[in-house]
C-alpha positions in Angstrom: 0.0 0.0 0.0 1.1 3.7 -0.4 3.1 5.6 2.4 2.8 9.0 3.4 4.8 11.0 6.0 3.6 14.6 7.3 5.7 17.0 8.6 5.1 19.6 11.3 6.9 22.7 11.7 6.4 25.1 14.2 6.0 28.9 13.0 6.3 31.5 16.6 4.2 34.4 15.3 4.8 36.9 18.2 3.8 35.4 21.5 1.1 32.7 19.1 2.2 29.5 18.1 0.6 28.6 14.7 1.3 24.5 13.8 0.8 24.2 10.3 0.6 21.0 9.1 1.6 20.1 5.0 1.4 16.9 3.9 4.4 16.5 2.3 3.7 15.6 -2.0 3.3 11.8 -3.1 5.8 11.1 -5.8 5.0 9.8 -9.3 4.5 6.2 -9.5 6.9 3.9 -11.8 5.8 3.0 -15.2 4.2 -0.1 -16.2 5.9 -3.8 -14.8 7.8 -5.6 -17.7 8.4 -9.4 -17.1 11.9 -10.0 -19.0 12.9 -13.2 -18.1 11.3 -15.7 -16.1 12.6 -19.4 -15.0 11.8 -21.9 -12.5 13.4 -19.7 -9.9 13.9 -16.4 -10.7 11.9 -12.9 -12.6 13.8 -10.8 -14.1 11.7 -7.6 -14.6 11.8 -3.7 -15.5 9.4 -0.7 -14.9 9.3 2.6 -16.4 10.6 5.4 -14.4 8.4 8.0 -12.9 7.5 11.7 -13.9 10.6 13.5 -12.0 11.9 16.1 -13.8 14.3 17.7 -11.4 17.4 16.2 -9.7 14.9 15.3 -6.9 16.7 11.7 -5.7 14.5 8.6 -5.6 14.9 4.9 -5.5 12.1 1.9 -5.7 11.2 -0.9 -3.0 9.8 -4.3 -5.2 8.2 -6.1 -2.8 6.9 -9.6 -3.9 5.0 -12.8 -2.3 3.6 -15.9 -2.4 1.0 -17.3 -0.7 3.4 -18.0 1.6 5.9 -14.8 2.7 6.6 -11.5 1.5 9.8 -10.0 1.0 11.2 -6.7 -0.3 14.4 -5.3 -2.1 15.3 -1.5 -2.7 17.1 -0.7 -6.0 18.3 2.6 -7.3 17.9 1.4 -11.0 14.7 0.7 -12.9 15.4 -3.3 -12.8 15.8 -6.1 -10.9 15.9 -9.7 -10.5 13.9 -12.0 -7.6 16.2 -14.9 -6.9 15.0 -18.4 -5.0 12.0 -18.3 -5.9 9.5 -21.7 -5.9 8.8 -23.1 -9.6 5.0 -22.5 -11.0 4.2 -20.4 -8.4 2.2 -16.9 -8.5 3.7 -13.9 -7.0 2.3 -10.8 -6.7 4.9 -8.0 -7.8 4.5 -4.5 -6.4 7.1 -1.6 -7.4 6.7 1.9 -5.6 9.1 5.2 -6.0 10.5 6.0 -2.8 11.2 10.0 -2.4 12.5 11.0 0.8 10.8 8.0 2.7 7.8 8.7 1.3 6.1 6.3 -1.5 4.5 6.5 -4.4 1.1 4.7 -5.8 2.1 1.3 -6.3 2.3 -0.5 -9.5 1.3 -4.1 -9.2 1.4 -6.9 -11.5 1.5 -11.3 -10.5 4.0 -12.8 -11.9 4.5 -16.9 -12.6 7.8 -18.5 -12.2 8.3 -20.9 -14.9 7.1 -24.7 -13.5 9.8 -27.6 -13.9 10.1 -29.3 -16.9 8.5 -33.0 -17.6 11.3 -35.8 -17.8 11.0 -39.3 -18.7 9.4 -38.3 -22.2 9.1 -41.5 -24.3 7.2 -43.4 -27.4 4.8 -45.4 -25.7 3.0 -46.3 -29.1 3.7 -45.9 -33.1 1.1 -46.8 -35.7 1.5 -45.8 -39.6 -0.3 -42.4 -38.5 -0.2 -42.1 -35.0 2.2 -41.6 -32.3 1.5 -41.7 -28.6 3.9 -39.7 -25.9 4.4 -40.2 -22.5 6.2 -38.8 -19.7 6.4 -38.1 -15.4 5.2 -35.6 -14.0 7.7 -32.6 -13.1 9.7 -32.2 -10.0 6.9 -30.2 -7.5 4.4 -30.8 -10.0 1.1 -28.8 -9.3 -2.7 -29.7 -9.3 -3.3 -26.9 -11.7 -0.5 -27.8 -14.4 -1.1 -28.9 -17.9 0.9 -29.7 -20.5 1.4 -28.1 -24.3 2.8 -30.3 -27.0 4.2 -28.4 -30.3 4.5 -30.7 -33.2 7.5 -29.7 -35.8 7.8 -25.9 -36.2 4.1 -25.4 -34.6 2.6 -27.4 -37.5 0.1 -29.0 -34.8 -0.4 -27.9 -30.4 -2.5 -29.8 -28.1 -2.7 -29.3 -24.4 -3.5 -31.7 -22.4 -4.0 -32.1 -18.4 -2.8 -35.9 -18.3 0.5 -37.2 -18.7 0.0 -38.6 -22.3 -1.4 -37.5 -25.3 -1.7 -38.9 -29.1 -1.2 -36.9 -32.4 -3.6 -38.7 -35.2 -3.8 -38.5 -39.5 0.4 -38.5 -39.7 1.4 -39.6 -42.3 3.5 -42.9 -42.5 7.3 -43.3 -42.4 7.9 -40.1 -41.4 10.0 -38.5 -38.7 8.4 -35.9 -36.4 9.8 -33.7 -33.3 7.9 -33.3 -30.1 8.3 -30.2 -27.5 7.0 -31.0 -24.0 5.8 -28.0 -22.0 4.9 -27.9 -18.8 2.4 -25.0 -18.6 1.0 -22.9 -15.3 -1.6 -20.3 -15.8 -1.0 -17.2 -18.3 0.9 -20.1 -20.2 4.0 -19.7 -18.2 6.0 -22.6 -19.4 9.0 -24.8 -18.5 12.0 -25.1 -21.0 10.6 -27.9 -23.2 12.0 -31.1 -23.7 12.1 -32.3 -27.2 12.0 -36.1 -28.8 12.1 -37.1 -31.9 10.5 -40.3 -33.5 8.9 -41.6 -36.6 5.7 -43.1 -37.7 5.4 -46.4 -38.8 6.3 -46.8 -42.3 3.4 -48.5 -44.9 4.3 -51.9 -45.4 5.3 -52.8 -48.8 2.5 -53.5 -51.8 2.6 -57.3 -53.5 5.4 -59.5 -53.5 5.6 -61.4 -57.1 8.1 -64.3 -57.9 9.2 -62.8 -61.2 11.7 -66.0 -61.7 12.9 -68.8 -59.8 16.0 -71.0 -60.7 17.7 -73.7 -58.7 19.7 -71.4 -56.9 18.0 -68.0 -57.0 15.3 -66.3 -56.3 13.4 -62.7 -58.1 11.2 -60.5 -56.3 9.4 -57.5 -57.5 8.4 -55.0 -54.3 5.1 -53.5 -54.6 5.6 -49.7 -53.7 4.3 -49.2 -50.2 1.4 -47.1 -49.5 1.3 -43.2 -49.3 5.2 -42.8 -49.4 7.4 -41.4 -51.7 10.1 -43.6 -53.2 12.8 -41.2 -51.3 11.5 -41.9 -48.1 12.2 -45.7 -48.0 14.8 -48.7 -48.7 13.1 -52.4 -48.5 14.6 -54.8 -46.0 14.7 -58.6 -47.2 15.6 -61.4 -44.8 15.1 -64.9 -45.8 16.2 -67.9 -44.4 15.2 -71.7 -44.3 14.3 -71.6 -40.6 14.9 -68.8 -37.7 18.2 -70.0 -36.8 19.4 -69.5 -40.9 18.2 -65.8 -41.5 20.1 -63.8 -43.9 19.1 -60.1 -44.9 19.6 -57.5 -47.5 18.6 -54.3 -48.3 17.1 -53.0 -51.5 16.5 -49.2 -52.7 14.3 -50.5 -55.8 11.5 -52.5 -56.7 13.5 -55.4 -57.9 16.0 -57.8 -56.5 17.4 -61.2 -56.3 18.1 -63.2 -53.5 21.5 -65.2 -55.0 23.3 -68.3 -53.1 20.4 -70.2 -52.5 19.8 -74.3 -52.2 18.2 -76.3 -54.7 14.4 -77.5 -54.1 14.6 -75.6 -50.7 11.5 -73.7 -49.4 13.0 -70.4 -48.4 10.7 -68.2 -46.3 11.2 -64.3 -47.3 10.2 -61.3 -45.0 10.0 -58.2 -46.8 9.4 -54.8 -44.8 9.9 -50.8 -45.3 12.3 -49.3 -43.7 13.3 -45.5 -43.0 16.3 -44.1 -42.5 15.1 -43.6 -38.6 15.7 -47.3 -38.6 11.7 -48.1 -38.1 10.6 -50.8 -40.1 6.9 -51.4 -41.2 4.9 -54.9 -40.9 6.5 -57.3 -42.9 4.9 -59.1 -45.7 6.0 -62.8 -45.6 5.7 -65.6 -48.5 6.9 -69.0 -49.0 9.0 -69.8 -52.2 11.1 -73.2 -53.5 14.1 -73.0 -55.5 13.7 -75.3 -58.5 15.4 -78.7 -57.6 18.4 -80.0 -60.2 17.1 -82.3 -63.3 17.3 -86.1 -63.0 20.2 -87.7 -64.2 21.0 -91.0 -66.5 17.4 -91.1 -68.0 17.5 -94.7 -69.9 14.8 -96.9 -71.2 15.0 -100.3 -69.8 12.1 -102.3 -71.2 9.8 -101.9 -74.1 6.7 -103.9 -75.2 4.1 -103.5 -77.7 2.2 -101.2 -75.2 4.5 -100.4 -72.2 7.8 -98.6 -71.7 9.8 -98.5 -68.5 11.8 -95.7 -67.6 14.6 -95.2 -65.3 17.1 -92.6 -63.8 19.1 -91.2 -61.3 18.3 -88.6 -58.5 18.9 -85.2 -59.1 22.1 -83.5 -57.1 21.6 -82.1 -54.0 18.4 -84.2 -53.8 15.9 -84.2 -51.2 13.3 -85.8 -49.4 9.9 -85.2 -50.7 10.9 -84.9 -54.0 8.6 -86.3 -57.0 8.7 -87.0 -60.3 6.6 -86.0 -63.4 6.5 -87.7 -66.6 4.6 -86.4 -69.5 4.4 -88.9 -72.7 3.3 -87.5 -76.0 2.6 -89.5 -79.1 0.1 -90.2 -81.8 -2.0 -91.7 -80.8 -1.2 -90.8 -77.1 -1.4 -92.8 -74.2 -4.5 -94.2 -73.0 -6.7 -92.7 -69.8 -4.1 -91.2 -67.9 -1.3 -92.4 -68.9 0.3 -89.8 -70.6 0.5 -87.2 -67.3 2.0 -89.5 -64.7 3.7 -88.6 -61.0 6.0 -91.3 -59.1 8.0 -90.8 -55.8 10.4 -93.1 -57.2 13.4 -92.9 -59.9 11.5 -95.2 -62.3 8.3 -95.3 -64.2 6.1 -97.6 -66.2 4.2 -96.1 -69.1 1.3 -98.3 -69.9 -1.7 -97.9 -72.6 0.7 -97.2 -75.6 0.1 -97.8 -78.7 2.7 -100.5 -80.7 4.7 -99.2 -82.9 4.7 -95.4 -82.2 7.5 -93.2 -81.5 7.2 -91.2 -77.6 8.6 -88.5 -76.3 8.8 -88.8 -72.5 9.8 -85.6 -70.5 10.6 -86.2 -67.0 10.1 -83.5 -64.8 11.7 -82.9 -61.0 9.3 -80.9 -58.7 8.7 -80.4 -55.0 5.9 -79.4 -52.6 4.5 -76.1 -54.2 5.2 -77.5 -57.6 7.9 -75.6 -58.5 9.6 -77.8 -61.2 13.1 -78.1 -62.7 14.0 -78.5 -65.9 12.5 -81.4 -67.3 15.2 -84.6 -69.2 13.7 -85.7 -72.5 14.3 -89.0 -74.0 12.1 -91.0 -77.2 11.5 -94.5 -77.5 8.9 -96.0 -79.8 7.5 -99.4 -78.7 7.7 -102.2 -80.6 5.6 -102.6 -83.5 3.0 -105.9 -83.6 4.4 -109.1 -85.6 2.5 -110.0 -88.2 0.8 -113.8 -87.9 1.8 -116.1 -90.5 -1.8 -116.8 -91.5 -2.3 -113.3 -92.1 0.7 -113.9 -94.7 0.3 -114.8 -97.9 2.9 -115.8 -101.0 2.3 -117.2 -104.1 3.9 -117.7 -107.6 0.4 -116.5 -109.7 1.1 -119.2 -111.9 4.7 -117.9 -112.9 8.0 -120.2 -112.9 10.6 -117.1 -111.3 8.5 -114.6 -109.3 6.9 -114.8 -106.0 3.8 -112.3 -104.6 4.1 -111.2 -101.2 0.8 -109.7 -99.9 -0.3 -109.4 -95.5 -2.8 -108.3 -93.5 -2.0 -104.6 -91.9 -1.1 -105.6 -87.9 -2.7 -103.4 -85.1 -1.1 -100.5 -84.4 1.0 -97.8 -86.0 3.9 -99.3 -88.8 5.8 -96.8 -90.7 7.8 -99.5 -92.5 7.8 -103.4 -93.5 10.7 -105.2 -94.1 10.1 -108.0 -96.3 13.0 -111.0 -97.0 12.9 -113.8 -99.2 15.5 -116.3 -98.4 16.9 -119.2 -100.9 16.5 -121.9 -98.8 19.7 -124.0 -100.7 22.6 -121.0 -100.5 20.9 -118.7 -98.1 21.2 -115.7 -100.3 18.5 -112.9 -99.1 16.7 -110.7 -101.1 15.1 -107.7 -99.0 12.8 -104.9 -100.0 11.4 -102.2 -97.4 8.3 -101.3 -98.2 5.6 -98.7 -96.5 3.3 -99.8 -98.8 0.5 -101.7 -96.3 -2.2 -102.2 -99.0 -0.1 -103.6 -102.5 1.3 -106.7 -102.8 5.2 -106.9 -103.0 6.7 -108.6 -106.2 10.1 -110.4 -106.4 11.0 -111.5 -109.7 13.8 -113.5 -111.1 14.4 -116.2 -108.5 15.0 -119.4 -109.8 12.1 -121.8 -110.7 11.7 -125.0 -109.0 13.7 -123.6 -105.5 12.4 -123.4 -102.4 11.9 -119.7 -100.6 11.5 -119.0 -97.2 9.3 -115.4 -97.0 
């Protein structure tokens, strides 16, 4: 409150006293409180100076106090600071001129001491547009504190009472910086503390096999969702089980896993991941290598209307490995004979037609069906002899030329072979014929001799 002093002189007028009282003139009041610098224990704060305009000499008592004391300091300057102070805590600032004991109107303004800051500021949750922060409460922490969160350059602010809070609609793979504030009333806040994180990135579009050999596998990477192609590399592990994981990194759309096993099922895990080091969900698929090609592919036996085939296993071969065999001919094999499968290195190839050329392809595959290359051999079966009573020769009534005519055997024949034999020197005439409907001629033989046909 203001002071005010009066002074009393004593004027003898003659043989009368006269006391005269004058109250002695209130100096001007400071200008306006300015708050300059406030922390979690100190103000630093200015005022204007008052209206003196002679050399009259003043100075200024600051008095300030809390709920809880009050204390003041006399300065000859137009500053000051108020040390040891309690954090987040309202005092009530009051400046008065001081001229010759007397004081001035006082200029009042409350003041906040900056509150502590939080600590323990953490990640507590990610999604591809989300994160969620956490932290402790601040040293002395108040009923009546909240908390301000600044997102990047003031692009987003939330306050929040609790100790927690969630920014929404980020957008995926992307870092972002977070300022904690602890805030008091007229948004006097602690120095903030600052994390940075990232959302986590999209996880990668579809994974197609593009090629698959016997030692190698080709991926194409579907870009991942709302990210640009700058923001991202692809991770690749694969492995044959968890204890066998190898990785890569890819900064395209394409790549090839190299070094792999034959006829092995390689499980591949193929994430985003920024240069933050956060990785998205994976996207996982199965894929086989092709196994090696059979080896040694021989024919063994051949009938009218079977072949049987057999060959070696295929390097590097393992268990659970089967075996296609696809026959082609004209006709082709009967039922379902031409499309076979055996879990063994040999196969019979019933239904066949005699005397028709095959192609057999055999054909390596494993549990998915990936297949290797397939072997190829030919083999025609053999054709259907011809009877004797469906034979017939005769002389037609000459002395030096036999007729040779037959009966067309089931089956396909793409040539006869027909010998007549002198039965006395075993000398051979032969003639090849595809002719199955005319009757062969062989002229000048002897007459009278005996021919075997």
């Amino acid at each position: 409150m203001a002071l005010s002093r009066w002074k009393t002189p004593l004027l003898l007028l003659g043989s009368v006293f006269i006391l005269q009282s004058i109250l002695a003139a209130e100096p001007p009041k400071p200008g306006e409180i300015v708050v300059l610098k406030v922390t979690n224990s100190s103000i630093s704060l200015e005022w204007g100076q008052p209206s003196i305009v002679d050399n009259t000499l003043y100075e200024f008592n600051v008095s300030y106090n809390s709920a809880a004391e009050i204390k003041t300091i006399a300065t000859e300057t137009n500053s000051t600071m108020l040390n040891n102070l309690m954090s987040g805590t309202s005092y009530n600032v009051t400046v008065v001129t001081i001229v010759n004991n007397t004081a001035s109107v006082p200029v009042v303004k409350n003041i906040f001491t900056a509150p502590n800051p939080v600590s323990n500021v953490k990640v507590s949750n990610h999604t591809t547009t989300s994160i969620t922060l956490s932290w402790t409460q601040p040293f002395g922490n108040r009923s009546d504190y909240t908390y301000k969160v600044v997102l990047s350059d003031n692009l987003r602010t939330k306050v929040t009472a609790d100790e927690v809070i969630v920014f929404m609609n980020l957008k995926p793979g992307t870092e972002y910086t977070f300022s904690v504030f602890t805030l008091v009333a007229e948004n006097t806040s602690a120095d903030p503390v600052n994390i940075s994180t990232a959302t986590v990135p999209s996880k990668p579009g579809a994974i197609i096999v593009t090629d698959v050999s016997n030692s190698s596998i080709s991926l194409s990477l579907g870009n991942p969702a709302n990210m640009t192609i700058n923001q991202y590399n692809f991770s690749i592990s694969y492995g044959i089980a968890s204890d066998q994981i190898k990785s890569s990194t890819e900064s395209t759309n394409f790549t090839t896993i190299q070094g792999l096993q034959s006829g092995t099922n390689y499980t591949i895990s193929v994430t985003t991941v920024i240069p933050a080091g956060v990785k998205s969900e994976a996207v996982v698929l199965s894929q086989f290598t092709k196994p090696n090609e059979v080896q040694n592919v021989a024919v063994v036996t051949v009938t009218t209307n079977l072949i049987i085939l057999e060959w070696m296993k295929p390097v590097d071969h393992k268990e659970g490995y089967r075996y296609m065999i696809l026959t082609e001919g004209n006709p082709p094999p009967i039922d379902n004979y031409g499309n076979i499968t055996v879990e063994f290195e040999n196969a019979t190839i019933k239904n066949l037609t005699s005397g028709t050329s095959y192609s057999f392809s055999i054909t390596t595959f494993v549990a998915d069906g990936t297949r290797a290359n397939p072997v190829k051999t030919l083999s025609y079966t053999k054709p259907v002899q011809i009877p004797e009573a469906h034979i017939n020769v005769s002389s037609n009534g000459t002395v030096n030329t036999l007729f040779v005519s037959w009966i067309k055997p089931s089956g396909n024949v793409e040539m006869y072979f027909i010998v007549v034999e002198d039965v006395k020197n075993s000398s051979k005439i032969i003639i090849q014929s595809t002719n199955i409907t005319s009757t062969v001629k062989f002229p000048g033989l002897r007459p009278g001799r005996v021919y075997n046909v």
